[in-house]
C-alpha positions, 0 to 999 in steps of 0.5 A: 753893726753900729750896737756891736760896736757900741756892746765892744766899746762898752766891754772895753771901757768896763774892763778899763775901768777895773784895770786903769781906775776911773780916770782911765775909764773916763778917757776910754768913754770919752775917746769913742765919741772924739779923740785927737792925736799926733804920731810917730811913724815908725818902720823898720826891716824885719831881718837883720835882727842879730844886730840888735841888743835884746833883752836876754830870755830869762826864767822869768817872762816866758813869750807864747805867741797865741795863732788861734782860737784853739792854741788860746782854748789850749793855754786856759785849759793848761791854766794859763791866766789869761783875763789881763786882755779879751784876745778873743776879737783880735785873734778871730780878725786874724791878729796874732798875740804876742804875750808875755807871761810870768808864771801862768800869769799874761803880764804883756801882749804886743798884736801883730797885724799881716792885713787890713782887718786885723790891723783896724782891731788892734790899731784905730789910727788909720795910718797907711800899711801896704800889706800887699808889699809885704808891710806889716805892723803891730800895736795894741801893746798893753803891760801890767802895772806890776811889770812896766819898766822892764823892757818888756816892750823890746822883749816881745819884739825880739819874737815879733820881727822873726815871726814876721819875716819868717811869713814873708813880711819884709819891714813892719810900720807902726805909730806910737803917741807923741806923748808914749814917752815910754813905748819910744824909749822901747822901741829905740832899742832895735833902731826903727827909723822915725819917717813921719808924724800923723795927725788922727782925727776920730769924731764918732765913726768918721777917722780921719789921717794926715801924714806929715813929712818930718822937718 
């Protein structure tokens, strides 16, 4: 398990490397031996989403929600790009892709996470989700370089929340960095209420997270 886990850090990092340049590859390198981070908490009720001022569908971005191995075999065979982000690991976890292509080409994807499993391969801060009374959450989130600032992060969750609610998923709770300025500009425009901060503390495989009530 520890050399798996060690081939997918690597994987990743290479992969970092190409798309973010060096000082990303280094940060990524460095945070699988320590990382530390302050969070936001966030949740927010899946329903009632006709109340909030998404982003219209446009010609385009176009969002494919990718269930399974097979429906994600079925995109690339339909010539889909899809290198942007290995899906693969999320997908066999049980986490469900939201990406957001223009063209044939993955600009965007947001993860959805509905249990535990799926939650640790998408999200590595272990902040508490009560998937058995119908929380879910999301993260992951990842945009092209090409094509940030364009609300793609409020887009995506336009799919995410019916998606949700249709499979029985009441509210979803997620954290973003203190320093995401970005991510917390897109989620304010569907209005999730800020509950808590979280400190995460990584040293190798010991995770550890203290949720704070706000002041």
């Amino acid at each position: 398990m520890i050399v798996d886990r060690v081939s997918r850090a690597l994987k990743a990092s290479i992969r970092t490397l190409r798309e973010e340049g060096v000082f990303g590859f280094i940060k990524k390198v460095v945070s699988f031996f320590f990382s530390y981070g302050i969070y936001y908490v966030y949740e927010r009720a899946t329903n009632n989403i006709e109340e909030i001022k998404f982003p219209p569908e446009t010609k385009r971005y176009k969002v494919k929600i990718i269930h399974s191995l097979q429906n994600l075999d079925k995109l690339e065979k339909e010539g889909y790009d899809l290198t942007m982000r290995n899906l693969k690991i999320g997908i066999k976890s049980g986490a469900v892709p939201f990406c957001i292509f223009s063209g044939k080409k993955m600009v965007h994807v947001t993860w959805a996470a509905t249990n535990e499993r799926a939650k640790k391969e998408i999200d590595r801060v272990p902040a508490k989700i009560d998937f058995q009374n119908g929380e879910a959450t999301s993260g992951g989130s990842f945009t092209d370089s090409l094509h940030r600032g364009k609300g793609l992060l409020a887009y995506v969750y336009f799919h995410i929340f019916p998606y949700l609610a249709k499979h029985g998923f009441r509210k979803i709770r997620f954290v973003i960095h203190v320093d995401n300025i970005a991510s917390q500009r897109g989620v304010k425009r569907f209005s999730p209420r800020l509950v808590s901060k979280g400190r995460y503390l990584k040293i190798l495989w010991l995770n550890l997270w203290k949720e704070l009530s706000l002041k």
